[in-house]
N, C-alpha and C positions, 0 to 999 in steps of 0.2 A: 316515239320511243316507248318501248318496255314496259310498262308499270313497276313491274317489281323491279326493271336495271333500276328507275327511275331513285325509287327509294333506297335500294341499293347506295346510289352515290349521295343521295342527301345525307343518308346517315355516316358513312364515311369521312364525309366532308364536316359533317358538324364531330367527329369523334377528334378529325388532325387539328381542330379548333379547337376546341375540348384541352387536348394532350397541349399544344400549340400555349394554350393561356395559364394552364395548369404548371407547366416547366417555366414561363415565365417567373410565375409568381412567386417561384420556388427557389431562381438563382437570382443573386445580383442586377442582373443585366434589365429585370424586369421592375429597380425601383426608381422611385420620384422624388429627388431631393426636393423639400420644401421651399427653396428658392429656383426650382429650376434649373440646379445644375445638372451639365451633359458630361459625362466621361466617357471618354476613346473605350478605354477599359477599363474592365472588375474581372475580379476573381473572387470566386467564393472559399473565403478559408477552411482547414479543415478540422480545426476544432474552435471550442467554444461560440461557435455559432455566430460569427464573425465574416467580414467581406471588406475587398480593400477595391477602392476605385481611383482610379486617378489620369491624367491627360500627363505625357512626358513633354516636351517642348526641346527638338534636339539646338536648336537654334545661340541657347546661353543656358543648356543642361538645365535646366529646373524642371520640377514637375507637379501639378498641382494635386493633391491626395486627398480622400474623405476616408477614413476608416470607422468603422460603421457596426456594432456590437447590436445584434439583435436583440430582441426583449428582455433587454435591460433594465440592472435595479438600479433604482436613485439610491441605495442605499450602496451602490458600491462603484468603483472607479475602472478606470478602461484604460490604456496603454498601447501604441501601437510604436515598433521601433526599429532603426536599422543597425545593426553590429556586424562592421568593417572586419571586425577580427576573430572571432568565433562564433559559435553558436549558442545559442544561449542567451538569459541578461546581462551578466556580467560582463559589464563594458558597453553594453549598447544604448543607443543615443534615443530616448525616448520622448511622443509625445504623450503627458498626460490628462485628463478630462473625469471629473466628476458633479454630480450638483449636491452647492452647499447647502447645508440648513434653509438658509434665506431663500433658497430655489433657484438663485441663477449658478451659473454653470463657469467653473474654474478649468482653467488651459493654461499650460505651462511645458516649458521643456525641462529633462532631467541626465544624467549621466548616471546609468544603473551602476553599482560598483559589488560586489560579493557578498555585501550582508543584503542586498534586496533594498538598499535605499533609492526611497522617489523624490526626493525633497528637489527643490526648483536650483537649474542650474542651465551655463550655457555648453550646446551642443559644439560638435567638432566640423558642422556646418551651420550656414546661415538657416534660420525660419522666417518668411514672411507671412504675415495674415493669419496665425492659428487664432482658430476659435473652438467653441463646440455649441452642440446641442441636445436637446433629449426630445423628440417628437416621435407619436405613435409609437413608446414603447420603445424607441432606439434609440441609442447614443452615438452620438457622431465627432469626432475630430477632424476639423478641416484645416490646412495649411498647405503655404507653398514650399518646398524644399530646394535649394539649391544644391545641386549635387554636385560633385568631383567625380573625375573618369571611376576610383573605387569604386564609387557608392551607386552605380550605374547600375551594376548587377551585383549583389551581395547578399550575407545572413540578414532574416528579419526575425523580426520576434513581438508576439502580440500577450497580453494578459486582463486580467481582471480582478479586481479583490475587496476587502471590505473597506469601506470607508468608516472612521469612530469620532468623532466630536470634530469633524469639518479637519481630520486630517487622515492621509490613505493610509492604511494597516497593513500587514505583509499577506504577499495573495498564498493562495494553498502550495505545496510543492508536488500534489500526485496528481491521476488522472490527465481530463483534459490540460490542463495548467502546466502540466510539465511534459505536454508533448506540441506545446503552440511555439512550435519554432520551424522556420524554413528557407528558402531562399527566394527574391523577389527579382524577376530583371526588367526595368523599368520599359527600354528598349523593346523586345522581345514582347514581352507581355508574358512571357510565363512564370511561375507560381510553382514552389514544388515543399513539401513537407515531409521532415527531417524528423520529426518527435517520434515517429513510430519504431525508426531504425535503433538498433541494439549496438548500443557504447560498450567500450573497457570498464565502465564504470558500474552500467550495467549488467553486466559481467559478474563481478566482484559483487555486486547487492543480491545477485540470484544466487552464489556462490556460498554468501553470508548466510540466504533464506533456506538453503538447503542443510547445509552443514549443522544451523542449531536447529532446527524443526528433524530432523533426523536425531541428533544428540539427544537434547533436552529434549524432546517431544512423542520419541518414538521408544527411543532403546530404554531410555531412561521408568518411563510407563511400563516397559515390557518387563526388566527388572523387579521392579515391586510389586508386579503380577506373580511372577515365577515364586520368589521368594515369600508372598502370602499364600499361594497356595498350593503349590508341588509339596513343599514340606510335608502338609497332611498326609500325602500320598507315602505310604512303607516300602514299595517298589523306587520310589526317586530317589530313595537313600542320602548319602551325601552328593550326589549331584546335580540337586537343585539349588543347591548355595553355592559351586562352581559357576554352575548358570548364570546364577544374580552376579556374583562376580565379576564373569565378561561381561556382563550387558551392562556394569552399571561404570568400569573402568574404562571402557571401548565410549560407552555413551560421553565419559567426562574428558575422551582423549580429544573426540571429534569437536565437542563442544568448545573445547579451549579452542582449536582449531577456527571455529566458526566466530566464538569470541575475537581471536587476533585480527581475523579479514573484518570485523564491526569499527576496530578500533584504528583500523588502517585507513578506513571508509572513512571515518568521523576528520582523520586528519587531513583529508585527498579533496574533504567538503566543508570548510571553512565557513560559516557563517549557517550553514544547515544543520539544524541539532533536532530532534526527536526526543525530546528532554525524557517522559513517560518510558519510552523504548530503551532506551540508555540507561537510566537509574535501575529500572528491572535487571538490564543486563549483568550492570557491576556486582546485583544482589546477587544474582543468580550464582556467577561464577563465585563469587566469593563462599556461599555458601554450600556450591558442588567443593570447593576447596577445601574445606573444615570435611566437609562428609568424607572425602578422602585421606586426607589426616587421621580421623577419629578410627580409621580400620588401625592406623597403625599401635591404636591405643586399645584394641579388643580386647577386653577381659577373657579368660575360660567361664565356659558355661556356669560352674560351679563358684565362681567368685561374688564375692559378698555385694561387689560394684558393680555385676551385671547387669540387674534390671535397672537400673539408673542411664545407665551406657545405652540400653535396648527404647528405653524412651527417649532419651537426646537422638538416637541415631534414625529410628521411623518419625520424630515430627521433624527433625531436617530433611529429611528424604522426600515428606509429601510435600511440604513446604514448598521446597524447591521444585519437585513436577508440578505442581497448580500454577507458583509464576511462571515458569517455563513455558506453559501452555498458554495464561494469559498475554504473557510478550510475544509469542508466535505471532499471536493474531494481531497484535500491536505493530509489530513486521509487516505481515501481509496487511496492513491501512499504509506505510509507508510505500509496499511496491504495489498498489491498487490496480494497477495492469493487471497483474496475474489472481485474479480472482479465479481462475482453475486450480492452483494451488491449493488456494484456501477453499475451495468446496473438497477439493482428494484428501483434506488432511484432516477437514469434519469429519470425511467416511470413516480416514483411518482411526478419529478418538470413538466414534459409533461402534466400529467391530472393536477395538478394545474394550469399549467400555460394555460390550454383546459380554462378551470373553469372559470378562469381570465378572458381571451379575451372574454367568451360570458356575462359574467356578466359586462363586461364594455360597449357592445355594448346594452345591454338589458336596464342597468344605462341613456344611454342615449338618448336611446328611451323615457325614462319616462320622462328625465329632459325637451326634446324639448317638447315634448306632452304637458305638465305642465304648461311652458312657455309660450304657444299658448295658453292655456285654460286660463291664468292670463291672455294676452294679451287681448283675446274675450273679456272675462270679466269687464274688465277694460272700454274697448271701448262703451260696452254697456252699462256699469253704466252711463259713461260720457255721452252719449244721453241721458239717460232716466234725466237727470238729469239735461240736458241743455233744454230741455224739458219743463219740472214740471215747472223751474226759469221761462220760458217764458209765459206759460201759469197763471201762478202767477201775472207777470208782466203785464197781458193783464188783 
């Protein structure tokens, strides 16, 4: 043969080896339980780094299961679970696992209910044999499940979260964490994930994230732009205070808007609060509230309670655009998916805040030029003036 075929095929042969060992090591299919267990099937889940194995038994429906959290912390607890009736945790029949202080390793069953409790409870099936463990780095829950025709093919749902003085803490609600849900069919062997797809709910939170990052974020900034520095401008005349007007009336129309879908949301989610998110809000609105009031309380220019009114009305105003802006971002960590958002809406505080600094330096271009022009002015009248008296005099 060849020479060069020859090599040719060693090296191909060592590359499907290569890929061959490499894809192993990569899925499920390619680990070693520490006793040697065998599973029919795994599947690799698709978030939190997570894989479920198990052997179905059609015989008296049971099925034996290892769920298996890769590079796992001892410092936090693991969850794997089946929910007959939606998706989601609330309502599903979970196994739990973490390791105590002492180092050996706690297993238990629970019944998830809406505020996210783990605490120990019995399932709407039997569990035979749960245990767990933590080797190389992973935590494993093993049990047998006996199952009914439902639970055959149904919602599952997997978690993780911190564990605090040897009892489990509530796990995060964004990110991976709130997209580890899917369907299992023991049967079949397939595996399919649900987290990604866009709910009513989700809906309604993109809904919410628009309406106040637009309101309070956008129109509202643009407003006390217009109104600090059009003014200077003698061409803007009085319709740079018309301007501020709609942006800041449209900004608080939309914003209540955004406020009502927050507060719809909060009652649709029962036992999920954003405590930080929420107490900004109520300030927020409440305070856009007074600012709108206080127009109906405007002094004339000339009134003796003007500049009182003109300092209540500009530190309500910034006030309220800086929390506006710090709860934005306080939003976008609740909807953590959409991290595109929250990079378009840096840009948009970047070109306003472009905007800003050259209209403040242009601002006060005009006002020294101005000043100098009154000054000349002034000076020369006063000649011309000391002048005329003198030659009057003479």
């Amino acid at each position: 043969m060849d020479k060069s075929l020859t090599t040719t095929l060693l090296f191909s042969c060592f590359l499907l080896i290569s890929l061959s060992v490499s894809s192993l090591a990569q899925s499920c299919g390619g680990y070693s339980f520490s006793e040697n267990q065998v599973y029919s099937t795994c599947v690799d889940l698709s978030q939190l780094s997570c894989s479920l194995h198990w052997n179905y038994h059609t015989s008296n429906t049971t099925a034996d299961i290892a769920f298996r959290k890769i590079g796992a912390s001892t410092s936090n607890w693991i969850a794997w679970a089946l929910n007959p009736t939606r998706q989601g945790m609330d309502g599903s029949q979970a196994l739990v696992a973490y390791q105590q202080s002492n180092g050996t390793m706690r297993t238990y069953t629970t019944q998830v209910d809406v505020s996210g409790n783990v605490q120990p409870a019995n399932l709407s099936f039997r569990v035979h044999s749960i245990r767990a463990e933590y080797a190389g780095g992973d935590m494993i829950i093993f049990a047998t499940l006996q199952l009914s025709d439902s639970l055959v093919s149904t919602n599952q749902v997997w978690q993780e979260g911190p564990v605090t003085g040897d009892n489990p803490g509530p796990h995060p609600l964004t990110g991976q964490n709130r997209q580890s849900v899917g369907t299992v069919d023991f049967v079949s062997g397939s595996v399919t994930s649900t987290g990604g797809t866009t709910t009513p709910k989700d809906r309604k939170r993109n809904v919410h994230g628009v309406l106040n990052a637009v309101s309070w974020g956008i129109l509202m900034p643009v407003g006390i732009i217009i109104a600090r520095y059009l003014k200077v401008f003698k061409s803007a005349g009085p319709a740079w205070f018309y301007l501020h007007a709609i942006c800041q009336t449209s900004g608080y129309a939309v914003g209540v808007a955004g406020w009502a879908t927050g507060i719809k949301l909060g009652s649709d989610s029962p036992g999920i609060t954003y405590n930080t998110h929420r107490k900004l809000g109520i300030t927020i609105f409440a305070l856009g509230t007074l600012q709108v009031l206080a127009l109906l309380l405007r002094p004339k220019p000339d009134h003796k309670y003007r500049l009182y009114w003109n300092i209540y009305h500009h530190t309500i105003g910034y006030t309220t655009v800086i929390l506006s802006i710090v709860n934005i971002f306080e939003g976008f960590e609740a909807l953590d998916r959409e991290k595109n958002w929250k990079k378009a809406y840096i840009g948009v505080l970047i070109f306003l805040g472009s905007v800003a600094v050259v209209l403040e330096a242009v601002t006060w271009l005009i006002v020294i030029k101005r000043k100098k022009t009154a000054s000349s002015d002034k000076h020369v009248n006063g000649v011309n003036g000391y002048g005329s008296r003198v030659q009057q005099t003479a």
